[in-house]
N, C-alpha and C positions, 0 to 999 in steps of 0.2 A: 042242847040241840043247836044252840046258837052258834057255837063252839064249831059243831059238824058243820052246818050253813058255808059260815067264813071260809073254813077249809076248802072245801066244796069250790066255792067261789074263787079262792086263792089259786085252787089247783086246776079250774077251766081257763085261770086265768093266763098261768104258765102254758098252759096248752097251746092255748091263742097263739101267744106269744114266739114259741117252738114251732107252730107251723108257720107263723109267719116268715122266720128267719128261711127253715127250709126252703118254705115257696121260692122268697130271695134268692136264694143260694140256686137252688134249679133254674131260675130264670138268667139269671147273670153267666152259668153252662149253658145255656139254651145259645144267648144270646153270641158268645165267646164261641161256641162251635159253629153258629151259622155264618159270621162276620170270616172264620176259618176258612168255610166252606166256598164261600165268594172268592176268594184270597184264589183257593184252589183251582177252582174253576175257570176264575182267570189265566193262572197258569198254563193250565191245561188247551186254554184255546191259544195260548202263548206257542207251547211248544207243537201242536198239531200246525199251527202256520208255516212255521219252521220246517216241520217234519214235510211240509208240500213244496216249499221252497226248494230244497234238500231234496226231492225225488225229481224236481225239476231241473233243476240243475245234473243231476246223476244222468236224466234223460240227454239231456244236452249236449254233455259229454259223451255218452255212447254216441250219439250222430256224429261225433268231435271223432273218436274212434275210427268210425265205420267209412269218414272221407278221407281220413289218413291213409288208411288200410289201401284204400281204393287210387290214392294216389302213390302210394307205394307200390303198387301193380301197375301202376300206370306210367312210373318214372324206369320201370324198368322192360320197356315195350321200345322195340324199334324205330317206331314214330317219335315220341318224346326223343332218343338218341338226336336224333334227324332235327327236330324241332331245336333242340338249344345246341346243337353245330352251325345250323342257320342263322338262328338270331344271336347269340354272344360271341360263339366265334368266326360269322359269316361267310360258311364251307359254303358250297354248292354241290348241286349230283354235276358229273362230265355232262357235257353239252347243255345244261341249264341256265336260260340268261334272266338276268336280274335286271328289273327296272327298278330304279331310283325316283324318287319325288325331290323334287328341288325345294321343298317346305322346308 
C-alpha cells in the first residue's frame, strides 16, 4: 500500500505540475493578445483621424470646386469682358472720361 500511496502522491504531483505549466501558458496568450489589442486600438484611432482629416479636406475641395465653377460663369459674363478691357488693357465705353490719381 505504500507502493500505491507514493504513486498517488507522484501522480497529483505531475498534475500540479501540468496545470501549472498550462495556467502559464494561458496567461502569457492572455497577456500577448491584450498588449495586441492596445497595439490595435491604437491604430484604429490612428486611422479614424485620418479618415476625418481626409473628409475634411474632400469638403474643402468641393468648396475649392464650387468657386471655380462660379468663376467660370462668371469669367464668361459681359461685365468681367468689360472689367479686364478696363483694367489691363485700359479701353473705355465712347464718351466715358476717366480720372487719374496722381499717387
Amino acid at each position: 500500500m505504500a507502493r500505491r500511496g507514493r504513486a498517488a502522491y507522484r501522480k497529483r504531483k505531475q498534475n500540479g505540475f501540468g496545470m501549472l505549466l498550462v495556467s502559464t501558458v494561458i496567461v502569457m496568450l492572455l497577456v500577448v493578445v491584450l498588449v495586441k489589442s492596445i497595439e490595435l486600438k491604437q491604430k484604429l484611432a490612428g486611422y479614424q483621424a485620418r479618415e476625418q482629416q481626409l473628409l475634411e479636406e474632400i469638403e474643402k475641395e468641393e468648396q475649392r470646386t464650387e468657386e471655380i465653377k462660379e468663376y467660370e460663369k462668371y469669367t464668361q459674363t459681359k461685365q468681367y469682358i468689360e472689367e479686364v478691357a478696363k483694367d489691363k488693357l485700359g479701353l473705355v465705353h465712347e464718351g466715358e472720361i476717366l480720372f487719374k490719381d496722381d499717387n
